[in-house]
Residue, then its C-alpha position, 0 to 999 in steps of 0.5 A: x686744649x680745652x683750657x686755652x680758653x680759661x687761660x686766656x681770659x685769666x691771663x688778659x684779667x692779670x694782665x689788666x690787674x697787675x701787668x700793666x705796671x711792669x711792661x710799661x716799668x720796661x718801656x720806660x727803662x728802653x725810652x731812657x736807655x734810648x736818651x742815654x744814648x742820644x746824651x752820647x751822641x753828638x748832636x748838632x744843636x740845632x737838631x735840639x731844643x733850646x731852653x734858657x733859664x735863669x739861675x735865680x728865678x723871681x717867682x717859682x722854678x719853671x723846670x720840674x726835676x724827675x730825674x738828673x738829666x730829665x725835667x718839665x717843662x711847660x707840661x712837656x718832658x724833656x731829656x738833657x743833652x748837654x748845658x751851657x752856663x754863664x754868669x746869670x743863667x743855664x741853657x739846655x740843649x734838649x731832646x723833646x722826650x715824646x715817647x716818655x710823655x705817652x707813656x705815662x699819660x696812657x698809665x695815669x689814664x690806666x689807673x684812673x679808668x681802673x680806680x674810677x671806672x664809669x658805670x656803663x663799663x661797671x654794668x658791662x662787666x658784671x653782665x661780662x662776668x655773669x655771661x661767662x659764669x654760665x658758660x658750660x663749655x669751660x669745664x670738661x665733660x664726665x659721661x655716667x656709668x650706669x646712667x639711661x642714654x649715656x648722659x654727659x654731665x658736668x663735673x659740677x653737678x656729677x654727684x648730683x646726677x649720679x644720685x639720680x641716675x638711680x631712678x626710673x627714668x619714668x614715674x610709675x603713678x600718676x600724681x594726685x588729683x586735686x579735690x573738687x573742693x579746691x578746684x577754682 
């Protein structure tokens, strides 16, 4: 119980460092996992989005291909649900992929903030982590034998504290008086 809190915070910074990636690895696969389903089911086509291309396009190719049945459109991502062909030019009926989009939005963000952070969170991090290294609560008390009143002291400084646990805790003399030369 006295490690909850150090687990805790460990686990938020791992998460912020390295598990980002894989959750949203995982929400992308349930998303597409969802598509494959809406391609199975028989959709009226007027629940859908209706893109019509032209096989030879003039100039450059207004899809972007991310995968077989998914592409961009216009900035936005859309899921194939089932095509029509003719002579000159394909039309997709499509599901406007709004899930997917958010998703990858929030994990560029992510990765920008983490690569380029601004520098007020820069300070406020340093004063965070500066803050909870001088937290003594974290690491769990050891009392001292042999110690004047029982003191409790930290396992960092245990040897530190025993060494002077031997001493009188009162000095028996009274320090040195300054000559009367080198007083101001």
């Amino acid at each position: 119980m006295k490690h909850l809190g150090v687990f805790l915070l460990l686990t938020v910074f791992l998460y912020n460092l390295v598990g980002v990636y894989p959750v949203a690895m995982w929400q992308q696969h349930e998303l597409r996992r969802t598509a494959e389903k809406l391609r199975r089911s028989s959709l009226p086509d007027a629940a859908l989005v209706r893109i019509t291309v032209a096989r030879h396009p003039a100039g450059a190719a207004p899809l972007q291909w991310h995968e077989p049945h998914e592409f961009s459109y216009r900035g936005q991502r859309y899921d194939i649900v089932r095509q029509r062909a003719t002579a000159d030019s394909v039309t997709y009926f499509c599901w406007h992929d709004r899930g997917e989009e958010k998703l990858l939005a929030g994990l560029v963000k992510h990765v920008r903030e983490y690569a380029h952070p601004e520098a007020g969170a820069r300070k406020s991090a340093k004063k965070a982590f500066s803050d909870l290294s001088k937290l003594s609560f974290l690491l769990p008390a050891v009392r001292l034998a042999g110690s004047s009143g029982g003191r409790v002291v930290k396992p960092k400084y245990a040897f530190y504290a025993a060494a002077l646990s031997s001493l009188p805790a009162e000095v028996p003399f009274a320090p040195p008086r300054r000559p009367a030369c080198f007083q101001a």
